[in-house]
C-alpha positions in Angstrom: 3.8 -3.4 -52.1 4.6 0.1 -50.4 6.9 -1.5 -47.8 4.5 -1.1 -45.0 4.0 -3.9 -42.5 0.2 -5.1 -43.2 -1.9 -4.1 -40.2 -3.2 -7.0 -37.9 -6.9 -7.3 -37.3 -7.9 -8.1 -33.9 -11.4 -8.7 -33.1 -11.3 -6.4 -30.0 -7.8 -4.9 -27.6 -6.2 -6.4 -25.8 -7.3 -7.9 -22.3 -6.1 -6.4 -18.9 -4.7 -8.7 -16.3 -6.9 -8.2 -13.2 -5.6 -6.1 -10.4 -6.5 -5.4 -7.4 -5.2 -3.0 -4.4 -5.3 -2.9 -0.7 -3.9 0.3 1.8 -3.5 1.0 5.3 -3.8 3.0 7.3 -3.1 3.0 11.3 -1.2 4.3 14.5 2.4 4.3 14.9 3.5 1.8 17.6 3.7 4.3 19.9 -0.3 4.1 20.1 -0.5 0.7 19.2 -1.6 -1.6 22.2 1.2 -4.0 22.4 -1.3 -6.7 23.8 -3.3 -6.4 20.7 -0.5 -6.9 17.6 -0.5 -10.6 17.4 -4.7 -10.1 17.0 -4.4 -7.2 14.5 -1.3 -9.4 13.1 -4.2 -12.5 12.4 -6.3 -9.7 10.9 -4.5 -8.4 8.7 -3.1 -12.5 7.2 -6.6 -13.0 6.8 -7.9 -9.7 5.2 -5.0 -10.4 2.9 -6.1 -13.9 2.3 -9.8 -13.5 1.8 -9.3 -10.9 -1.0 -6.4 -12.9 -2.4 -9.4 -15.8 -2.6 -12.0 -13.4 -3.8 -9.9 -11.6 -6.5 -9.5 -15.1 -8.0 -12.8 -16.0 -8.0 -13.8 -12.6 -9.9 -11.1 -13.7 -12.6 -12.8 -16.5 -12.8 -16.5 -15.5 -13.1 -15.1 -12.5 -15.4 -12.8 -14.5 -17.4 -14.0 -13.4 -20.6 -13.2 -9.4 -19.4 -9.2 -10.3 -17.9 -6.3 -12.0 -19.7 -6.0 -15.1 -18.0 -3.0 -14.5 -15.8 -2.9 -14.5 -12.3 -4.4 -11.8 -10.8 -1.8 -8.8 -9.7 -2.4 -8.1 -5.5 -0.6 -4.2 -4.6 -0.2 -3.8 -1.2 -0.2 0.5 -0.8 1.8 1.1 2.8 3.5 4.8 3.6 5.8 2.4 5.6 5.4 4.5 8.9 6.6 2.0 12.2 3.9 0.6 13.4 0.4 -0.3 11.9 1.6 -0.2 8.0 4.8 -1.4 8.6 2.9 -4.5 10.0 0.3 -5.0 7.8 2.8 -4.7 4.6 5.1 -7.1 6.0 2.4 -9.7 6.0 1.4 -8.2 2.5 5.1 -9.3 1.0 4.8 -12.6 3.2 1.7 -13.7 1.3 3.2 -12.2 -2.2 1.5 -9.0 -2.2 3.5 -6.5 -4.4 4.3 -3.2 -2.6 3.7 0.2 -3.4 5.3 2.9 -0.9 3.9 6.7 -1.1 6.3 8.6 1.8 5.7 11.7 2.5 8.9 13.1 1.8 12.3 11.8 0.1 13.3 8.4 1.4 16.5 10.1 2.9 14.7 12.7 4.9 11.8 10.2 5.8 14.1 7.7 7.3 15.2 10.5 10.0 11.5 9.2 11.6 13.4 5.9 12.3 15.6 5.2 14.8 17.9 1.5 15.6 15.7 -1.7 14.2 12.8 0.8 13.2 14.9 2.7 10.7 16.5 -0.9 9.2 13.3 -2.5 8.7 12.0 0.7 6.7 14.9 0.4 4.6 14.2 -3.4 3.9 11.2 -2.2 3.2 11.4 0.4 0.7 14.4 -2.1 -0.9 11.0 -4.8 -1.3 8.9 -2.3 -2.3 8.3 -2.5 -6.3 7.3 1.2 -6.7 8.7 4.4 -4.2 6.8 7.6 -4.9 9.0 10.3 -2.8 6.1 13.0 -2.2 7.8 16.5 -2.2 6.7 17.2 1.7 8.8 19.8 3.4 9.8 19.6 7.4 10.6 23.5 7.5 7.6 23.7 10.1 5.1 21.8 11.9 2.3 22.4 9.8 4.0 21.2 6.2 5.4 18.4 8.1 1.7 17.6 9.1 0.2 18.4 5.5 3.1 15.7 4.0 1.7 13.1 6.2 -1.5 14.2 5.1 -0.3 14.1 1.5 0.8 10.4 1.6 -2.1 9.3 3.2 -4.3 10.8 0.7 -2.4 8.8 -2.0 -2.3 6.0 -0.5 -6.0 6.2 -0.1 -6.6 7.2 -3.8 -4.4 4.6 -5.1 -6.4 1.5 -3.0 -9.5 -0.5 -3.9 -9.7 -1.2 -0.3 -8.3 0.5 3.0 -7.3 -1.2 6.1 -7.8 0.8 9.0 -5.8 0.0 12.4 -7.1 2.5 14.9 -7.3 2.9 18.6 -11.3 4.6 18.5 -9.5 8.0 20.0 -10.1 11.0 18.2 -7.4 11.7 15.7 -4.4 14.1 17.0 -3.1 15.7 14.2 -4.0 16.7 10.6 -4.4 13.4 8.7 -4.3 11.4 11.6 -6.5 7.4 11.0 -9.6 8.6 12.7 -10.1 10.7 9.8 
């Protein structure tokens, strides 16, 4: 005996627990047709729902690939009023884990928010599981556009899946949803 711990054998790693992740991306409510949330709203519940129902069932056909745990649902929102603040509030509603990329530090992104706005991004980012403070700069209109840009780049890199709330305009800045 050497004193080592004897090496297990396992037949193979390892199995991952399945995971699967939605973004969005959409207008601030500004832009957003205030006759239309309540339809976007019922949109959103049952995108949410229909890949919460197919996610299961690929655990299920692939059980022999995934641990069998329940399935892990992220939720990738920038939380910007509006569109993703909408859709990631239904997210948490139906368990969805959160993931928030902002475009700058959480202290200077908050200066976006104003009265009911500005506490319902901080609930937000305090329900978020993961915060990734992108290092965007606001020391002129074109870095401040680029940081937008930035987040919603990761946000698109880290989804399976992207929601898209748009109006059909043409976008109006860099990084704008009709891109």
């Amino acid at each position: 005996e050497t004193g080592k711990r004897p090496v297990k054998e396992h037949a193979a790693p390892p199995k991952p627990v399945l995971a699967f992740r939605i973004g969005v991306t959409g207008h601030r409510s500004s832009r957003l047709d205030p006759g239309q949330i309540e339809r976007i709203d019922e949109q959103v519940r049952s995108v949410l729902e229909i890949a919460s129902h197919s996610v299961e069932a690929a655990r299920r056909r692939y059980d022999r690939e995934y641990e069998d745990a329940a399935p892990i649902h992220y939720f990738v929102s920038a939380l910007a009023d509006g569109a993703d603040t909408l859709a990631a509030k239904r997210a948490l509603e139906a368990g969805w884990r959160l993931l928030s990329p902002l475009p700058f530090s959480a202290e200077s992104y908050a200066r976006d928010f104003s009265g009911e706005d500005r506490k319902e991004f901080e609930a937000m980012l305090e329900a978020a599981d993961s915060v990734a403070e992108l290092d965007g700069v606001r020391d002129s209109p074109l870095t401040e556009e680029r940081a937008y840009l930035q987040a919603g780049l990761v946000t698109v890199d880290q989804s399976d899946v992207m929601i898209a709330i748009w109006d059909g305009e043409e976008a109006r800045g860099v990084g704008g949803t009709a891109m």
